[in-house]
N, C-alpha and C positions, 0 to 999 in steps of 0.2 A: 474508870480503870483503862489504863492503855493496852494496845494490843502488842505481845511481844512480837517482833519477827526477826530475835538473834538469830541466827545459824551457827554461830561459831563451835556451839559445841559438834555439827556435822560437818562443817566447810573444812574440807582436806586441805589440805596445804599441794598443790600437785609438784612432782619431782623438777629440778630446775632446768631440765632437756625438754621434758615436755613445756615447760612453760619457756624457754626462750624459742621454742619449735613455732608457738602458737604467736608470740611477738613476732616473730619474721615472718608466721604467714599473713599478722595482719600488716606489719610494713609494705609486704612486698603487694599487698592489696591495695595497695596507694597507684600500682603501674597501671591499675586496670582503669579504665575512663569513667571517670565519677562527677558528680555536682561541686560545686566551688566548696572547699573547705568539708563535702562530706568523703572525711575518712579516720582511720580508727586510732588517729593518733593518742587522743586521748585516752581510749581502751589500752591502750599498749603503755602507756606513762600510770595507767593507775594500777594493771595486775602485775607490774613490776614491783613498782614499789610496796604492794599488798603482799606477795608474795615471798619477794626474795631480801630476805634477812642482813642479808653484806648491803648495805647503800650503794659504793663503790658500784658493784656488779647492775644493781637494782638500777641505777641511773645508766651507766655502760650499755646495756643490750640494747633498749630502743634507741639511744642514739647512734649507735654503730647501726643499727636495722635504717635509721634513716637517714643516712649518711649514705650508706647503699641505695637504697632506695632513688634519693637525691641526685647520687652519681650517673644513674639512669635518665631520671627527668629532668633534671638540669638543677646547679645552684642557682640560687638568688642574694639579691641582697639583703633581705630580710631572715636569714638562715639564724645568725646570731639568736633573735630572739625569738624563733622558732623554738629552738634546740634547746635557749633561755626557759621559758615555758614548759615544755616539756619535763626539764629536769625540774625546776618548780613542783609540778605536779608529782614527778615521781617519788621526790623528799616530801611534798603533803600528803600524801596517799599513806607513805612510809610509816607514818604518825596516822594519819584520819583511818585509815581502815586497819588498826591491831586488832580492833573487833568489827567482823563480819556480819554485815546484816543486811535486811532490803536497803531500807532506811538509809543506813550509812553511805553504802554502795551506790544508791539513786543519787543521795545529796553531794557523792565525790563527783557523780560525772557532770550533775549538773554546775558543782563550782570549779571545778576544771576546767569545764567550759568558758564561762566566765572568764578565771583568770587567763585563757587563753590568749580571748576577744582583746582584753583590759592590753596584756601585755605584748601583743603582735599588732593590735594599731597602734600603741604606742611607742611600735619601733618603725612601724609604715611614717608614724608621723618627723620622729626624731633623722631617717634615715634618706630619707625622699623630700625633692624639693615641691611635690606637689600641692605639700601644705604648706602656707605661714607658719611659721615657727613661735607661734604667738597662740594664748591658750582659745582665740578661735578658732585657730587653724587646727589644734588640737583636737577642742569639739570638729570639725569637718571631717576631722579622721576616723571618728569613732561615730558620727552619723553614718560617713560612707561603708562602714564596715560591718551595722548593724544588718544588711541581706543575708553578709556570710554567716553573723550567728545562729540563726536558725539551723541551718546544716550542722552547725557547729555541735549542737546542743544536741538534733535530732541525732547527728551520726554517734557523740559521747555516750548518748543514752542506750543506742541501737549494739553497736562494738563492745560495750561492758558486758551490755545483759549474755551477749553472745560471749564474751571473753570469760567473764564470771563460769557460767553454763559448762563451756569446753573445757575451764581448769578443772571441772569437779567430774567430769566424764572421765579424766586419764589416768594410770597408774599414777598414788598418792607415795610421799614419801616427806618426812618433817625437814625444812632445809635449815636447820640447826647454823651450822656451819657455810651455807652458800652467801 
């Protein structure tokens, strides 16, 4: 017999102020000096789209949060498939977590991650002359970028559990309509 651990019959839905409140503090959590690649970007692309019911809106907030954010720290050129990624994740989230659970929730941040890794070297690679354009140079880009996954992974893991957490601490409210 398997162990259940739905929550969704207790998982609030939290109101959409608190929850765009909570995306831009972890955005703006990005200014503070951190390890390569650890930050909550992925936690901010997945309680969005778990969250907030309009797509539209659900993909909007963290990119405007990083977009700001960005404007601070500088663009890059690799921004496109950053931003690419992100909304990715915020439309699979939108769909992978209708139902809330450990489970599900562990498995978004861990494939978030992933697709993270997958589709930002392979815009390092498409975008940058420092690869061959050729599918070994490909592999070199996704060798070279396997240090950042860890962080990557550690931080999706760390940012959810805490994102998940704080949306169920705040005034609830069903976002029917957001």
């Amino acid at each position: 017999m398997a162990m259940e651990l739905t929550m969704s019959k207790n998982f609030e839905h939290p109101s959409w102020q608190w929850l765009a409140a909570i995306i831009l503090f972890l955005a703006f959590s990005r200014l503070i000096p951190h390890a390569p690649n650890f930050t909550p970007l992925g936690a901010m692309a997945l309680l969005s789209g778990a969250f907030i019911k309009n797509l539209r809106v659900s993909i909007s907030i963290p990119i405007i949060a990083m977009f700001l954010s960005d404007a601070i720290i500088g663009f890059h050129s690799s921004m496109l498939y950053v931003y690419g990624a992100v909304a990715l994740i915020v439309v699979g989230s939108h769909y992978w977590l209708r139902r809330l659970s450990l489970v599900s929730i562990s498995l978004a941040a861990i494939i978030s991650a992933l697709a993270f890794f997958l589709i930002t070297n392979f815009g390092a690679w498409l975008s940058h002359d420092m690869y061959a354009h050729t599918a070994s140079g490909l592999a070199q880009a996704y060798v070279a970028g396997i240090p950042f996954f860890k962080n990557t992974l550690i931080s999706n893991i760390l940012f959810t559990a805490v994102g998940f957490y704080a949306s169920q601490q705040l005034p609830s409210k069903q976002l029917a309509g957001s």
